[in-house]
N, C-alpha and C positions, 0 to 999 in steps of 0.2 A: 680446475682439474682435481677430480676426486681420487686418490690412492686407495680408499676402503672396498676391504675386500667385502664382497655380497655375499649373502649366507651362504650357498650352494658352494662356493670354492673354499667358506671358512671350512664345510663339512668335508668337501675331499683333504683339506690339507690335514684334517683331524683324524679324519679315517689312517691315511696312510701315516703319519705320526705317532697314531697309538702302533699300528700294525708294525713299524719297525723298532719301536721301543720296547713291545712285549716279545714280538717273534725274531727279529733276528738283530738285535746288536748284542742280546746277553751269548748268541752262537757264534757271531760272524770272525772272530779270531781265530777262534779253533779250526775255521773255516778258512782261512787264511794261511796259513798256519799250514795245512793237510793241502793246500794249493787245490782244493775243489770246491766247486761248486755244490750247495746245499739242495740235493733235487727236490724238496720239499719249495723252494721259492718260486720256481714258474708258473707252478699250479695254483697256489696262494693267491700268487700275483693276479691270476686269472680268476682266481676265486671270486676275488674282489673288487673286482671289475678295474683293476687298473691298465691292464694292458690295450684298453681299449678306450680307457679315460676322457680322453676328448675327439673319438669319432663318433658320426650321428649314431641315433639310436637307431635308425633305421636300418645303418650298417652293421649291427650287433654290437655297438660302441654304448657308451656312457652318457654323452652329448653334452659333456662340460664345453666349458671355451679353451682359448688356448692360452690366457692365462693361469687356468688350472692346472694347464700342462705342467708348465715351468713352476709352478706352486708343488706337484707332486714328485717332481725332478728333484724339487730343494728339499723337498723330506725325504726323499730314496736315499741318496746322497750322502746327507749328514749322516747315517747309517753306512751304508758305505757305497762307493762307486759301484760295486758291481752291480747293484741292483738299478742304478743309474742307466747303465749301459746297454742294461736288457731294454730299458725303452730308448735308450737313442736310437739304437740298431731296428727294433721290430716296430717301434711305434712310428718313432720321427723320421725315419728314412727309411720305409719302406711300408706300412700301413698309408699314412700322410702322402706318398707318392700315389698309393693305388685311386685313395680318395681324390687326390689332383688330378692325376691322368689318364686311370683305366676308365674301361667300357661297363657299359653296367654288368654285362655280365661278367666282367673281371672281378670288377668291384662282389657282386655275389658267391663267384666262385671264390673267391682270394680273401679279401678282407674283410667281409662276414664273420670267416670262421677267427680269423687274427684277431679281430677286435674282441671277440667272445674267448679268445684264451686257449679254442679246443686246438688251431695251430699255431707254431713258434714263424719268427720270421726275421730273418737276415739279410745282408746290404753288400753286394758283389763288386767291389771296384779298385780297391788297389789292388796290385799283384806283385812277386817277390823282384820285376825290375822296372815297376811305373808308380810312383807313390802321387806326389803332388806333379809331377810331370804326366797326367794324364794319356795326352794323347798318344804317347809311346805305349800302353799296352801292347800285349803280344796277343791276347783272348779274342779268339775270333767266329762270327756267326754267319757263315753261308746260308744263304739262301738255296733248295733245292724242292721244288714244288712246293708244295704245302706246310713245308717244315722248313728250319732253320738246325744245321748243322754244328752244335757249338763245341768248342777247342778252349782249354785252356784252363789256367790255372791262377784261383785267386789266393791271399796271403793274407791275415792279420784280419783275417774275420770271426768279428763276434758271435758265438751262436751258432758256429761251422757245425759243429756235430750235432746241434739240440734243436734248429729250424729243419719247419718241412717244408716251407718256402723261402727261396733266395731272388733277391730282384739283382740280375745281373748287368752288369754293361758290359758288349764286347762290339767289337771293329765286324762290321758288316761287308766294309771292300778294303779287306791286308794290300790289295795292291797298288792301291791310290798314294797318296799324300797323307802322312800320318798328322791329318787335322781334324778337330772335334767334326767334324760332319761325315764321317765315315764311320761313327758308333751309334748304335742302337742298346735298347734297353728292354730285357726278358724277363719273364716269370718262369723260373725255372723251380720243379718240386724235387725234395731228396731222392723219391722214389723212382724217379727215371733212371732207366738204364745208364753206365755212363757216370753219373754223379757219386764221387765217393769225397769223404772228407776225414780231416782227423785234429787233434786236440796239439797246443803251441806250452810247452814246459819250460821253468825258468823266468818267466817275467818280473821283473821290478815289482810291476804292480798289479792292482784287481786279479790278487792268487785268488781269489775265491769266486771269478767269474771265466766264462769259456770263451778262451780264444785260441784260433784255429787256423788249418786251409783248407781248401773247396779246390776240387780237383774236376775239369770238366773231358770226357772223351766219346767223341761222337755221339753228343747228346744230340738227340732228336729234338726240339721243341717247335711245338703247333706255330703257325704265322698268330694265331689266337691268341696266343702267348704271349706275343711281343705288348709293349708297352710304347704307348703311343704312335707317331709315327717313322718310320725307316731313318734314321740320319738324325731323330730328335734327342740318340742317349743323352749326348756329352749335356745338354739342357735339362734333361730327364734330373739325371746326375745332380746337377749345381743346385736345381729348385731342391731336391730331397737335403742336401747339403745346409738349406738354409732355415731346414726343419729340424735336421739333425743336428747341426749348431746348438741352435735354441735349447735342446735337451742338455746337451755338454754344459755349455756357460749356464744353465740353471742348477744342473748339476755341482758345476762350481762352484754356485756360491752357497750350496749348503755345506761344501768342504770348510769353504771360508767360515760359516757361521759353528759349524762343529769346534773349529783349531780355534774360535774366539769361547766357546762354551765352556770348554776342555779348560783351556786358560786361566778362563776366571776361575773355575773352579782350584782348582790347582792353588792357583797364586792367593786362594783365602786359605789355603790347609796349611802350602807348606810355610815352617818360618825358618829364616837366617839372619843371624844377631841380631836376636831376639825378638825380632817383627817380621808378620807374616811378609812373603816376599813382595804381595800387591801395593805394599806401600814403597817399594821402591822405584825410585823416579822412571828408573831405564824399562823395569817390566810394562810400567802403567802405559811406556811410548808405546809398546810393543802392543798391549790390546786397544790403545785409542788408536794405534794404525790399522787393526784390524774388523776393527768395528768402523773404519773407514770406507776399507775396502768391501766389507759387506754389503754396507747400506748402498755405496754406490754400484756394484753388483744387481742388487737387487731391486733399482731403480731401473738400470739397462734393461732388468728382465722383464719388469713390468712396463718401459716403453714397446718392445719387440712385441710381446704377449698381446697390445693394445694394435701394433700396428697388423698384426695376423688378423683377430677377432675384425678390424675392418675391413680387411681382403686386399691392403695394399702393400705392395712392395719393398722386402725389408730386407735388402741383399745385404747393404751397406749397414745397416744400423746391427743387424745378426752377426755379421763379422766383427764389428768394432766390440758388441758383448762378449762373445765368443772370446776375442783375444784379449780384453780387459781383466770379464771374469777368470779366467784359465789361470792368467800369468800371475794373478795375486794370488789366488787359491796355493799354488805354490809361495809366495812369498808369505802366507798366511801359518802353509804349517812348515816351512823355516823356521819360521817365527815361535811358534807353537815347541817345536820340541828343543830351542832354547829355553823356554820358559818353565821346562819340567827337566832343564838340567840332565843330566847322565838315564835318569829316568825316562827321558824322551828318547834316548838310546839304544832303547828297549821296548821289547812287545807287552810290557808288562801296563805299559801306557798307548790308547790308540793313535797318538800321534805320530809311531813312524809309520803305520801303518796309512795314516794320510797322510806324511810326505809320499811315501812311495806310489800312492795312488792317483797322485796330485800331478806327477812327472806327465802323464801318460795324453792327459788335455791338452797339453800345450804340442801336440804330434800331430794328433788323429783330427783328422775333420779338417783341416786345413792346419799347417803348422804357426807358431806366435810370427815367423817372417813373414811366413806366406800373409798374413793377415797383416801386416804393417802393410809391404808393398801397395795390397788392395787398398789400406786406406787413403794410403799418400796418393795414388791413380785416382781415386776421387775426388781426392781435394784439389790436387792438380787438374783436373778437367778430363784426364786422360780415360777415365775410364766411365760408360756411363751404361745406364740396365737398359735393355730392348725389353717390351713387355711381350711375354711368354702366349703362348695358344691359349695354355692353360694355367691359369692363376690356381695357385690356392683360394678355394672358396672362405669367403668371409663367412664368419661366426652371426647363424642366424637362430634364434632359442628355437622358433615354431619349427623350423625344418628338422634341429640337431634335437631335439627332445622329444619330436614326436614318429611314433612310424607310419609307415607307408600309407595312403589312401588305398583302400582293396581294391583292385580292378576289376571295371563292370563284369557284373558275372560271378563273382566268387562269393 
């Protein structure tokens, strides 16, 4: 079993590493701080091809693997979440989905332009009285000729106001049995009549990224639109869920590796009675727990990462990262702004700024319960994966690197 990263992913991790080192950790306070969003970051992002990271190049993507993914997750990251979140929401759950389940010509009209940076793209699915109890939505998509009629109102969406594409789930039949086979799953664009959204003030955490709600009122959307088939959301859904995971928990564990960085450094500067603090027995617990919790983080990531590149199924193993990395990232910068004392107390040091950022993991994407239960359903026997229409395609260099063959005639 080989761990060594291959040059191509040493180079993305180094690109995105310089990129948040020079461009936005010496801003991102102040940016925090002003609770907005730096509008210089999307375009950047797009500049440099991360927003498209590891979709083929055929698709206007990058055609990294999907270890890269979670390799530029941990560098966004440690920088801060927000810049994290811009790819859970546009890359992992909702690019990753068009690549899984659209038509080609979804895939051209839609996630062409996403993976190339020139559109933003957001994830439609909880709403202000359905969080982890899915099936109770109230958002609803009639069917009437050619179009689908959609109703309703989403909550605690990232990128509400700065996507021009939202991949929505709503209930196809309100009058059925409010069970996952009564949702379907849309491409819905900002500019349709109908769609208005607006920006969520006050948060804990990621001040400096956009979170919102999407408001939906007899939106018209083409049958064209729709995303896979009739009845397939609530699946739609869960497979994006296990892509979007991945970004989260990689995410975290660049939190982790920041609150262990921060740490050390700190605990060589400051001293009390007379010696630096690092040599006190109880600090040094604090960073060999956390350089615990890194490394095995980052070991999860690189199992999940190996199991995507092979095209096989990683419902179980992404939840288990997901709630492992999350729940330490916070026990990381716990930990973290004890070890900087009354200083940690303060924005004067990044660490409360990743506690507070830190909180918000352990929610979104499936909450830390929700993700026990699943694993104990596993273990117990009770709970097992049916394999999907549509898999996530596995990581192939020649397809993801190269583009298209010109068709006869061109």
């Amino acid at each position: 079993m080989n761990f060594a990263l291959n040059e191509e992913q040493i180079a993305a991790q180094k690109m995105v590493r310089d990129y948040v080192q020079k461009e936005v950790m010496p801003t991102i306070g102040e940016w925090d701080r002003k609770q907005e969003m730096d509008p210089a970051v999307l375009p950047r992002m797009a500049e440099l091809g991360i927003l498209g990271i590891s979709i083929p190049v055929r698709y206007g993507g990058q055609g990294f693997d999907y270890v890269t993914l979670g390799l530029v997750c941990e560098e966004l990251e440690r920088a801060d979440t927000t810049l994290r979140v811009i790819m859970s929401v546009h890359h992992g759950l909702n690019s990753m989905a068009l690549l899984q389940w659209g038509t080609e010509d979804q895939k051209q009209r839609f996630l062409v332009p996403q993976a190339q940076g020139e559109a933003y793209a957001a994830f439609c699915l909880t709403e202000p009285g359905a969080g982890s109890d899915v099936a109770n939505m109230a958002s609803t998509a009639i069917r009437k000729g050619d179009k689908y009629i959609l109703n309703g109102e989403k909550m605690w969406i990232s990128l509400a106001t700065k996507a021009h594409n939202f991949l929505v789930v709503a209930k196809h039949d309100p009058q059925g049995e409010p069970t996952h086979r009564t949702m379907s799953a849309f491409i819905v664009t900002s500019d349709m009549p109908g769609v208005t959204s607006g920006d969520l003030h006050g948060k804990l955490g990621v001040r400096a990224g956009s979170t919102g709600w999407v408001k939906f009122e007899d939106v018209e959307v083409p049958v064209e639109n729709r995303l896979g088939e009739e009845g397939e959301g609530f699946k739609i859904a869960m497979s994006c869920l296990d892509n979007g995971r991945y970004t989260v928990g990689a995410g975290a564990t660049g939190l982790t590796r920041a609150c262990l960085e921060d740490s050390v450094k700190y605990a060589h500067e400051r001293e009390t009675f007379g010696t630096p603090i690092g040599q006190h027995q109880l600090i040094k617990q604090k960073i060999a727990h956390m350089r615990l919790w890194y490394e095995t983080s980052q070991l999860l990531m690189y199992k999940v990462g190996w199991l995507k590149n092979e095209g096989m199924r990683n419902t179980r193993e992404t939840s288990q990262f997901k709630w492992y990395a999350t729940d330490h990232s916070v026990q990381a910068a716990l930990e973290a702004v004890q070890v900087h004392g009354a200083y940690g107390f303060s924005d004067e040091y990044p660490v409360e700024r990743y506690l507070r950022n830190s909180k918000g993991a352990v929610i979104y994407e499936g909450t830390s319960e929700i993700h026990q239960l699943m694993q104990a359903d596993y273990e117990m026997g009770y709970r097992k994966d049916k394999p999907l229409r549509c898999e996530l395609p596995a990581y192939d260099a020649d397809f993801w690197q190269n583009e298209p063959e010109p068709a006869a005639g061109d």
